[in-house]
VOKOLGU-977816 format. One line per field, with one value per residue: residue in one letter; chain; x, y, z of N, C-alpha, C in turn. Coordinates in nm, 3 decimals, padded with zeros to 5 digits, always signed. Layout:
# VOKOLGU-977816
code	[a | ...]
unit	[A | ...]
neast	[X | ...]
nnorth	[Y | ...]
nup	[Z | ...]
caeast	[X | ...]
canorth	[Y | ...]
caup	[Z | ...]
ceast	[X | ...]
cnorth	[Y | ...]
cup	[Z | ...]
This chain:
# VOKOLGU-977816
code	[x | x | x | x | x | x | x | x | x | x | x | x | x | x | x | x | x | x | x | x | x | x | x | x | x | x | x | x | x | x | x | x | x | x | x | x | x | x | x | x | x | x | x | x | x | x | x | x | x | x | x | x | x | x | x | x | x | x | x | x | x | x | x | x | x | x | x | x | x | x | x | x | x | x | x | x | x | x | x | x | x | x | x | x | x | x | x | x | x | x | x | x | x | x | x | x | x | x | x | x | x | x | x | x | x | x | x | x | x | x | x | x | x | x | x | x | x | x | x | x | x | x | x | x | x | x | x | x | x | x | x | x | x | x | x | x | x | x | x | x | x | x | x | x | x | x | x | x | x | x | x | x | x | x | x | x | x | x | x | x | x | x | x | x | x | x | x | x | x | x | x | x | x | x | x | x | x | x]
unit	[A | A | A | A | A | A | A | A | A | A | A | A | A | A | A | A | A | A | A | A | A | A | A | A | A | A | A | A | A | A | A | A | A | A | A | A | A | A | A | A | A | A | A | A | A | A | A | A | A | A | A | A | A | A | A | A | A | A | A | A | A | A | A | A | A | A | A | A | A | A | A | A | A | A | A | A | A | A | A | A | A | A | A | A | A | A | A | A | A | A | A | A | A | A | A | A | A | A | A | A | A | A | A | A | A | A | A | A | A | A | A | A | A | A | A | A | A | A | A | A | A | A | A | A | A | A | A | A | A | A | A | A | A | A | A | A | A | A | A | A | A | A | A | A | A | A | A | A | A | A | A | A | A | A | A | A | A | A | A | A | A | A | A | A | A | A | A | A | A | A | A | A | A | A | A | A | A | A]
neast	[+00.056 | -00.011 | +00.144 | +00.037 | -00.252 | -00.630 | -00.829 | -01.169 | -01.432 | -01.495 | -01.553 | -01.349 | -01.132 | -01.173 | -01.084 | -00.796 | -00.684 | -00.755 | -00.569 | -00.304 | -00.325 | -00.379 | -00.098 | +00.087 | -00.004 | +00.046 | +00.330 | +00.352 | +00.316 | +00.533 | +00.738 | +00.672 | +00.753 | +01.028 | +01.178 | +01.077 | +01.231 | +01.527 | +01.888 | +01.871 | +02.053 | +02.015 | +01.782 | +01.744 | +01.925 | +01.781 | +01.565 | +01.629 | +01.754 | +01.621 | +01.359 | +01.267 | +00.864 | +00.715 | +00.571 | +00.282 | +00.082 | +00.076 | +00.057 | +00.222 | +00.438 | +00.783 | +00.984 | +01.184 | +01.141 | +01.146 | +01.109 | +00.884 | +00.692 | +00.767 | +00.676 | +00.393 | +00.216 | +00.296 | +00.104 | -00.150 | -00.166 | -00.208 | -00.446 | -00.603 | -00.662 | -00.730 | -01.000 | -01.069 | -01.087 | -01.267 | -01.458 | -01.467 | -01.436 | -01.602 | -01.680 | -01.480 | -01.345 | -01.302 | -00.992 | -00.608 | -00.372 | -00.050 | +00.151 | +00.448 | +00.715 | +00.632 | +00.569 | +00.466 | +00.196 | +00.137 | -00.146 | -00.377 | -00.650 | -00.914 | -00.937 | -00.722 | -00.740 | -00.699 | -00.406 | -00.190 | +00.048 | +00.165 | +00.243 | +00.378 | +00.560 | +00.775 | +00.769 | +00.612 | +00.829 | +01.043 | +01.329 | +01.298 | +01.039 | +00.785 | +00.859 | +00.958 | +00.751 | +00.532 | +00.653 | +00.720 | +00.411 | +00.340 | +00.471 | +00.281 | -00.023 | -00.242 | -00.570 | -00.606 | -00.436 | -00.291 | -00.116 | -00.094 | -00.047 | +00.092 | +00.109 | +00.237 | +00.095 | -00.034 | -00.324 | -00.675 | -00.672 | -00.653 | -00.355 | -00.236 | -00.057 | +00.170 | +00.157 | +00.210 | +00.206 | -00.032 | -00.084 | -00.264 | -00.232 | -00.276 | -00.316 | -00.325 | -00.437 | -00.271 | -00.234 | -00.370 | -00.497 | -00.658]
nnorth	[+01.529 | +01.180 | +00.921 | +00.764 | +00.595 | +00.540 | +00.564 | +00.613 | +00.705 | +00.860 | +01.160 | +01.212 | +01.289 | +01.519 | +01.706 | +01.623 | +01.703 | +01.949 | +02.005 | +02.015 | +02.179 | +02.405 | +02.415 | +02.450 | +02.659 | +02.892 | +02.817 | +02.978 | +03.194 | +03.263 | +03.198 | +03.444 | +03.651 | +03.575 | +03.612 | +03.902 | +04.024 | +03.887 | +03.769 | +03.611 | +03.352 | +03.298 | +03.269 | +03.066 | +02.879 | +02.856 | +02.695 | +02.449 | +02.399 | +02.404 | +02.665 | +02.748 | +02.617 | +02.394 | +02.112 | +01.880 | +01.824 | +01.969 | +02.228 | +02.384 | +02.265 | +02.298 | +02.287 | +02.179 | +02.315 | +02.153 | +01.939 | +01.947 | +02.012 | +01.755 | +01.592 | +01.663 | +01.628 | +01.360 | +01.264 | +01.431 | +01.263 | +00.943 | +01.070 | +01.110 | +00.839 | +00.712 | +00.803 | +00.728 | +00.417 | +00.394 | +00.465 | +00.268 | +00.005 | +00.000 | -00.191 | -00.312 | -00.076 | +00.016 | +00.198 | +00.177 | +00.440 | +00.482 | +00.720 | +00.892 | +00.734 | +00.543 | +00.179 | -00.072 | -00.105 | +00.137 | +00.205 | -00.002 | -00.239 | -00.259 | -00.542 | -00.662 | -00.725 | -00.590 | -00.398 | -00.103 | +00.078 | +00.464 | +00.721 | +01.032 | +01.185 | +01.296 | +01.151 | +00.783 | +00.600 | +00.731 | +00.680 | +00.432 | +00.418 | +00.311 | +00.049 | -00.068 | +00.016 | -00.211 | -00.389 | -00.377 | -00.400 | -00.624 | -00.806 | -00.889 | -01.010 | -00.989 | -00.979 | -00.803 | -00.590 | -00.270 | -00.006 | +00.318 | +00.645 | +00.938 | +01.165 | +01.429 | +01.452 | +01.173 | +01.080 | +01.060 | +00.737 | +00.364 | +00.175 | -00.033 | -00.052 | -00.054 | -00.287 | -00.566 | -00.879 | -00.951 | -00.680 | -00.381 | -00.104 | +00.287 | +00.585 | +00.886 | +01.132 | +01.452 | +01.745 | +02.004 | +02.247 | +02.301]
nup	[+01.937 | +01.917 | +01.698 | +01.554 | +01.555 | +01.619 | +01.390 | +01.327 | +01.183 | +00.928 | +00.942 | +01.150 | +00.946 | +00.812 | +01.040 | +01.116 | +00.891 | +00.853 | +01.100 | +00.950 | +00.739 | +00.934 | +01.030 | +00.821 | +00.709 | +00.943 | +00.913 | +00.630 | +00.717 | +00.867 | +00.757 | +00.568 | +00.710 | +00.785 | +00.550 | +00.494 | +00.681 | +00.689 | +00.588 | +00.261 | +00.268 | +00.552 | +00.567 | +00.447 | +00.559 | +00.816 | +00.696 | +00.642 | +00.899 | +01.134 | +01.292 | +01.118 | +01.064 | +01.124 | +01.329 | +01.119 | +01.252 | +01.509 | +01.615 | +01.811 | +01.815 | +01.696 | +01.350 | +01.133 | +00.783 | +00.553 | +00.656 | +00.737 | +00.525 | +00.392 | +00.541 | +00.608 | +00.331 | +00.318 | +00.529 | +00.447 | +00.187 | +00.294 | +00.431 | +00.276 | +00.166 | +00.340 | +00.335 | +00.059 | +00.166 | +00.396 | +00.213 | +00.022 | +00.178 | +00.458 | +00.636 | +00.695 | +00.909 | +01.233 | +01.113 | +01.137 | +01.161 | +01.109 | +01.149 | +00.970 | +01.193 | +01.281 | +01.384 | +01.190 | +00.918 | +00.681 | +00.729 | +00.860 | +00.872 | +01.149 | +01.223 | +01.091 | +00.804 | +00.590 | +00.454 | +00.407 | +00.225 | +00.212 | +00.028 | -00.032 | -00.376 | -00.626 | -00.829 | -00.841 | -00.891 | -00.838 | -00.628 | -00.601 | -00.457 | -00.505 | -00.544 | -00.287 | -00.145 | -00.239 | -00.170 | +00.089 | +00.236 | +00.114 | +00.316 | +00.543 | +00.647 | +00.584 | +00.341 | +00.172 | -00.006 | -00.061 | -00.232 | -00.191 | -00.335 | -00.400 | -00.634 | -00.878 | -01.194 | -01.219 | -01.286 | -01.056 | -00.938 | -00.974 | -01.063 | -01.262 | -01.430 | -01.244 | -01.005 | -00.866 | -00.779 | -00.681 | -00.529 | -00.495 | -00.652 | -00.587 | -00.735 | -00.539 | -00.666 | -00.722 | -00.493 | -00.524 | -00.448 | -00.108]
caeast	[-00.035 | +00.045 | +00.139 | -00.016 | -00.399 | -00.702 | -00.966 | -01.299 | -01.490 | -01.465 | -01.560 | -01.202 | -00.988 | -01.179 | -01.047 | -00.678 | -00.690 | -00.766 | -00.486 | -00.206 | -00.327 | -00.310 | +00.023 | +00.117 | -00.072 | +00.120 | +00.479 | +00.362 | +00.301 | +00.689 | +00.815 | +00.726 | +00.845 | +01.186 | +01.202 | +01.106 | +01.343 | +01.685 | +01.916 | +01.834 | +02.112 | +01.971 | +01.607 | +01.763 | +01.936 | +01.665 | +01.436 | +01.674 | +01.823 | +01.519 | +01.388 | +01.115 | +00.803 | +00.572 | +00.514 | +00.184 | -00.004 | +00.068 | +00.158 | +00.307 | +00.603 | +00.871 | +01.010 | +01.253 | +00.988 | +01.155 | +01.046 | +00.699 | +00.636 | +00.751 | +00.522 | +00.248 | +00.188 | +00.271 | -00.026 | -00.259 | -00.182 | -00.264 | -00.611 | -00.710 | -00.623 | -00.828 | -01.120 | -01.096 | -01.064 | -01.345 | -01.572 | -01.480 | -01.429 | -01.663 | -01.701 | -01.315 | -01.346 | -01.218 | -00.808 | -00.537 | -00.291 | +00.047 | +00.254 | +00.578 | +00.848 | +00.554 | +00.567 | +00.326 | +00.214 | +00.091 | -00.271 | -00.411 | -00.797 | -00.815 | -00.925 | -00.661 | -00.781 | -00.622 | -00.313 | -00.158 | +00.163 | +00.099 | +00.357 | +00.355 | +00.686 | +00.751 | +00.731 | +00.619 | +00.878 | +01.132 | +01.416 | +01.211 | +00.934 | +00.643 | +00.878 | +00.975 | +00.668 | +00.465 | +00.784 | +00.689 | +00.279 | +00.365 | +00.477 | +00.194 | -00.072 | -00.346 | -00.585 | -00.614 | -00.301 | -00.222 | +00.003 | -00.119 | +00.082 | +00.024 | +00.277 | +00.196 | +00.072 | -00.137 | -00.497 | -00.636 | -00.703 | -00.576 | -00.215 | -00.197 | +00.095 | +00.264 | +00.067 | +00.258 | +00.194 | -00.173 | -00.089 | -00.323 | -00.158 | -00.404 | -00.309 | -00.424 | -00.368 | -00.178 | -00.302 | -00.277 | -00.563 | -00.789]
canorth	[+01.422 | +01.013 | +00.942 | +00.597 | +00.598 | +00.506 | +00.650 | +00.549 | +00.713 | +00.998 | +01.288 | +01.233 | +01.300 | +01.682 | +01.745 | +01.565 | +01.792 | +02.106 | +02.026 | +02.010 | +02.332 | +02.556 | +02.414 | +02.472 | +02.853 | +02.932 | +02.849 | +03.041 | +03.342 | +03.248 | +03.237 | +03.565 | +03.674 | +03.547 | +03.686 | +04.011 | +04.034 | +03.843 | +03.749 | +03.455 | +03.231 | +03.286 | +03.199 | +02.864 | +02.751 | +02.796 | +02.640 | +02.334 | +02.303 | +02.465 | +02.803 | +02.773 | +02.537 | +02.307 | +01.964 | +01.922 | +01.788 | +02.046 | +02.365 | +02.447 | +02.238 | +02.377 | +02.150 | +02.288 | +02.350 | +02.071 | +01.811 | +01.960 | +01.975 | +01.624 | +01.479 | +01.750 | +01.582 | +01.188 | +01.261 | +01.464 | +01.128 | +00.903 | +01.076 | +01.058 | +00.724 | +00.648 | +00.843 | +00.583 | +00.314 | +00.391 | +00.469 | +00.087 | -00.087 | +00.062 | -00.318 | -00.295 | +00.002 | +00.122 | +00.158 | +00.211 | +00.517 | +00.489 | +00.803 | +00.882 | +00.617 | +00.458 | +00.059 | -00.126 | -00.032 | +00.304 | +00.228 | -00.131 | -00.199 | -00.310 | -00.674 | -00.699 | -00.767 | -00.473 | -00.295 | -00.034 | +00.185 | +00.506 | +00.780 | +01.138 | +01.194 | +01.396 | +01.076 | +00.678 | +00.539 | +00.837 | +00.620 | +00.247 | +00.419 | +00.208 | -00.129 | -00.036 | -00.008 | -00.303 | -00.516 | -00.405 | -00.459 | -00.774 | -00.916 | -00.860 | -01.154 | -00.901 | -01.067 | -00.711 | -00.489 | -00.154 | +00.118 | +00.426 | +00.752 | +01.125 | +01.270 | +01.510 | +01.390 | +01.110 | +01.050 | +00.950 | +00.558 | +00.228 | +00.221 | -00.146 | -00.106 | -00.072 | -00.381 | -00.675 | -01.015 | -00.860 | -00.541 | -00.301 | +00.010 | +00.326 | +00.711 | +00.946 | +01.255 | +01.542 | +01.799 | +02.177 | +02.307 | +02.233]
caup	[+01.900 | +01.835 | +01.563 | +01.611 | +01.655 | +01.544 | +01.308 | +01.328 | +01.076 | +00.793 | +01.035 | +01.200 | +00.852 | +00.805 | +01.149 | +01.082 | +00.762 | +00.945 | +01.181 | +00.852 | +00.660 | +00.985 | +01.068 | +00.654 | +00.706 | +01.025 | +00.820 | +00.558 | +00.788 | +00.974 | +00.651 | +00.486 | +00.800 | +00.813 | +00.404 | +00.490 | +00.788 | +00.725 | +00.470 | +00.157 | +00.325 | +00.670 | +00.570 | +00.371 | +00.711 | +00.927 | +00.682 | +00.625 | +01.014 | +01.198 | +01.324 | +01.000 | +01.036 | +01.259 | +01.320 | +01.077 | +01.331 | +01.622 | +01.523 | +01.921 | +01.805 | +01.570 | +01.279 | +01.012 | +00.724 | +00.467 | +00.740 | +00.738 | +00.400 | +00.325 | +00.623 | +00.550 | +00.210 | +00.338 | +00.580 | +00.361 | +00.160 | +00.426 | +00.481 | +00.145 | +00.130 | +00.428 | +00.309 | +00.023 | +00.236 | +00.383 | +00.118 | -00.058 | +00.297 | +00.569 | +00.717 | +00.799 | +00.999 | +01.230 | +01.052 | +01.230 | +01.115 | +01.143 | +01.077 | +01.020 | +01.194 | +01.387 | +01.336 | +01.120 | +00.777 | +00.749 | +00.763 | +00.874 | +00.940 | +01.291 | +01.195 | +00.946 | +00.656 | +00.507 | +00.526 | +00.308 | +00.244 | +00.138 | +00.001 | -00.137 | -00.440 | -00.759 | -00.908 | -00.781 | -00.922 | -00.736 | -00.542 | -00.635 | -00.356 | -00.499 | -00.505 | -00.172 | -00.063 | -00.263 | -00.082 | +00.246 | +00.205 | +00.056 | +00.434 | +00.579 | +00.636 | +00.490 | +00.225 | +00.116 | +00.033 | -00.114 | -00.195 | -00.230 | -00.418 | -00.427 | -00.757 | -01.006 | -01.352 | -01.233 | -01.215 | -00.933 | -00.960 | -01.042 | -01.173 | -01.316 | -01.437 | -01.141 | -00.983 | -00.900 | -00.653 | -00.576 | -00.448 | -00.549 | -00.624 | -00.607 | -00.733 | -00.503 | -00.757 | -00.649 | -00.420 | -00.556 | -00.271 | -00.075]
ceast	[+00.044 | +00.059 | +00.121 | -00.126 | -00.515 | -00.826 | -01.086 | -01.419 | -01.445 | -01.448 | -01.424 | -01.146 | -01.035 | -01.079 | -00.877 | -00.615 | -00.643 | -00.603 | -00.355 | -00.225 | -00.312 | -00.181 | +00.103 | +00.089 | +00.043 | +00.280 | +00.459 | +00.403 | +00.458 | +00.732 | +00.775 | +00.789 | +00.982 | +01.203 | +01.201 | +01.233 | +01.502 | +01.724 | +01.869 | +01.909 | +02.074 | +01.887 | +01.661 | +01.825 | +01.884 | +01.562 | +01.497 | +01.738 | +01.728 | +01.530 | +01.260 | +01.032 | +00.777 | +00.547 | +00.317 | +00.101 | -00.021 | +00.155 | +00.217 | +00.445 | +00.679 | +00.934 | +01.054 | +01.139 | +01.033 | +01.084 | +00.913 | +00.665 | +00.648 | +00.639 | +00.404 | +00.191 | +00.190 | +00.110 | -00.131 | -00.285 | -00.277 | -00.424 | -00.670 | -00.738 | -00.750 | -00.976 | -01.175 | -01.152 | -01.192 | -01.513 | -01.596 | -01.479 | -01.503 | -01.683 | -01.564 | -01.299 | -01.367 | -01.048 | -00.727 | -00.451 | -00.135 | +00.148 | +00.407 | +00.669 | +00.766 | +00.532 | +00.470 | +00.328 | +00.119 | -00.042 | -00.310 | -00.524 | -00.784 | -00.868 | -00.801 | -00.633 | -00.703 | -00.519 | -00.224 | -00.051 | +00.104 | +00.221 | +00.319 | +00.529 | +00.672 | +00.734 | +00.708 | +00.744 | +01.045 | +01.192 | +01.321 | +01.082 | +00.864 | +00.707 | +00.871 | +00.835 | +00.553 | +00.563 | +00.702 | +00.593 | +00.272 | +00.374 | +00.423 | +00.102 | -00.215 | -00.430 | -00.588 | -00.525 | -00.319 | -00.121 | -00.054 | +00.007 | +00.036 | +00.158 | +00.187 | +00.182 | +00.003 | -00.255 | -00.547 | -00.707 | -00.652 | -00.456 | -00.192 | -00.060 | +00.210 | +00.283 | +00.171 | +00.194 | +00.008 | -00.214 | -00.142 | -00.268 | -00.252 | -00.297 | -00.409 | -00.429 | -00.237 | -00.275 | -00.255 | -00.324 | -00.656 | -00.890]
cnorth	[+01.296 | +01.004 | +00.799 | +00.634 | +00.557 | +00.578 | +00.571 | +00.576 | +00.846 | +01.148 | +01.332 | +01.298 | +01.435 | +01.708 | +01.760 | +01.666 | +01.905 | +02.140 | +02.059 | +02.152 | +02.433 | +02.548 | +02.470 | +02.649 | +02.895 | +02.946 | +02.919 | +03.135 | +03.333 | +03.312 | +03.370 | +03.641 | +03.688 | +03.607 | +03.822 | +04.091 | +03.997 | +03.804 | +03.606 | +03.347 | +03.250 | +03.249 | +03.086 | +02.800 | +02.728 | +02.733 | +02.487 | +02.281 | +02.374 | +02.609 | +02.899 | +02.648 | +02.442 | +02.180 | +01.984 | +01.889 | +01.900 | +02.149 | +02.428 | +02.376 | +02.262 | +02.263 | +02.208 | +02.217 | +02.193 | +01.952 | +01.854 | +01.931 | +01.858 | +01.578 | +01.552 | +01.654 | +01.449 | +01.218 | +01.339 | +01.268 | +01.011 | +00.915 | +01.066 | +00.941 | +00.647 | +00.722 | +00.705 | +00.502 | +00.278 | +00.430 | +00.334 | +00.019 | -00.066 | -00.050 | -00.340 | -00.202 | -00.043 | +00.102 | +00.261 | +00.315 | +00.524 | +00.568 | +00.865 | +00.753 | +00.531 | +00.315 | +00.040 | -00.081 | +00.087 | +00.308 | +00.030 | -00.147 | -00.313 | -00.468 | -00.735 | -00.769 | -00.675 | -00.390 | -00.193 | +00.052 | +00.304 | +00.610 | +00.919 | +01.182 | +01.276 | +01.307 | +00.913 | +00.594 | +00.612 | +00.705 | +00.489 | +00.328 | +00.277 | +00.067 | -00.135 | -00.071 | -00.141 | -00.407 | -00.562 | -00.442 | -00.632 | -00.857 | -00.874 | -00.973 | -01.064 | -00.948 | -00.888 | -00.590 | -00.393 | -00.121 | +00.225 | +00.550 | +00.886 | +01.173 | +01.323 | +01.428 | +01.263 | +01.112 | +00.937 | +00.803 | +00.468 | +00.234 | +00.081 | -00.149 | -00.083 | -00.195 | -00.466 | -00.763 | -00.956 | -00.770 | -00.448 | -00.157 | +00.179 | +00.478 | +00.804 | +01.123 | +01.318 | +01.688 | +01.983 | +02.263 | +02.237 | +02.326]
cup	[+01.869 | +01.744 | +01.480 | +01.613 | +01.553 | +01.503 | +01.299 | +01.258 | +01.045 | +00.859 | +01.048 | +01.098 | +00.816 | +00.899 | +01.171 | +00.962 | +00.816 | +01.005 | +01.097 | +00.819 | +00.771 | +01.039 | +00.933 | +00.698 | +00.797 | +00.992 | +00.749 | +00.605 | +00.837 | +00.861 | +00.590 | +00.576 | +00.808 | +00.661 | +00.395 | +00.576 | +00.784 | +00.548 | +00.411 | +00.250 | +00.474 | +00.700 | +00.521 | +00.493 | +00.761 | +00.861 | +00.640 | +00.744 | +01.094 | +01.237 | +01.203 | +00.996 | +01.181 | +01.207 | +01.247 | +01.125 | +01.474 | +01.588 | +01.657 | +01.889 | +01.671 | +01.541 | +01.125 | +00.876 | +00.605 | +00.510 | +00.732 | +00.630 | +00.352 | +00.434 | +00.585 | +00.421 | +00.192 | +00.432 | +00.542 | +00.272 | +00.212 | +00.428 | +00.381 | +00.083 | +00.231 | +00.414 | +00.150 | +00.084 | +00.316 | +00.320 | +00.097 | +00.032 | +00.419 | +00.636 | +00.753 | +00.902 | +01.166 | +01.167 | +01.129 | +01.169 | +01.163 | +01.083 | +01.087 | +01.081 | +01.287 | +01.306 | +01.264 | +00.941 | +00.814 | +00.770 | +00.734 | +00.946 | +01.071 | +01.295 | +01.090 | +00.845 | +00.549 | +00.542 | +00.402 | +00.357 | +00.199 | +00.166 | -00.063 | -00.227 | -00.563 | -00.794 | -00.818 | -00.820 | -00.842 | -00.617 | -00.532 | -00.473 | -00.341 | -00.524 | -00.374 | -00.082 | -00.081 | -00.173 | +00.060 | +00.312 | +00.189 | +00.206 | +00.529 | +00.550 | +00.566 | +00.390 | +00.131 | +00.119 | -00.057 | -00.118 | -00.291 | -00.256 | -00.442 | -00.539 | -00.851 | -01.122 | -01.340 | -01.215 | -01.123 | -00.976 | -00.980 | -01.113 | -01.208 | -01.317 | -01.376 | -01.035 | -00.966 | -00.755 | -00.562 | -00.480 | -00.525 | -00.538 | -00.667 | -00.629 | -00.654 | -00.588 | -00.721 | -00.595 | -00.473 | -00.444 | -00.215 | -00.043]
């Protein structure tokens, strides 16, 4: 799948969803696999240089599992961000998704009016992320910017005090299931 494209209403991000958790399920199943079968340091190589894990969008392609789980959880992000997005913006629609190392900001409605970063971390503040990313929002002609954040210990909503130059900075919680 692209990792570029455009969403056009809410329907899509069940579907987008779907496609993450059975790529997530299918590692699980590898992995108890490779645990019951081989040694501890044989399951930690293949799950840090491949041989454990799936692109979370297409589970026919293999993708050592650290790389899954960090994108698994930027694009769960992502969709919850754009289920926002269009709840409060449905007159911007359709928004564009841009995941992973694909140009742009990670989600920009296709008049752009709006464009947003959006990140999943143990913490927003983890390696300056959320300057990082209010920076990169920031140059953007957008009258309407974000940066959305998936980390443990917040609630989801409004983080003021992360806020700077009229970048709205939005908690999307943290995800335990779905």
């Amino acid at each position: 799948m692209k990792k570029s494209f455009s969403v056009v209403n809410e329907g899509e991000i069940d579907a987008l969803k779907g496609k993450v958790l059975a790529s997530i399920n299918k590692a699980s199943l590898q992995l108890q696999s490779e645990l019951s079968n081989n040694s501890a340091i044989s399951v930690f190589s293949k799950m840090k240089f491949g041989g454990v894990g799936y692109d979370p969008l297409n589970t026919d392609r293999e993708l050592n599992i650290i790389e899954q789980i960090n994108q698994s959880f930027t694009y769960l992000a992502s969709f919850n961000a754009l289920e926002f997005l269009f709840k409060s913006y449905p007159q911007y629609a359709p928004y564009k998704l841009n995941l992973g190392t694909a140009s742009g900001s990670d989600i920009e409605s296709a008049c752009g009016s709006i464009s947003a970063e959006v990140f999943a971390s143990v913490s927003p503040t983890n390696n300056q992320k959320i300057k990082k990313d209010i920076d990169k929002v920031l140059e953007t002609n957008s009258a309407i910017k974000y940066a959305f954040f998936m980390s443990p210990g917040y609630e989801v909503g409004r983080q003021e005090k992360h806020e700077r130059d009229g970048v709205i900075v939005w908690s999307l919680g943290c995800i335990d299931a779905l």
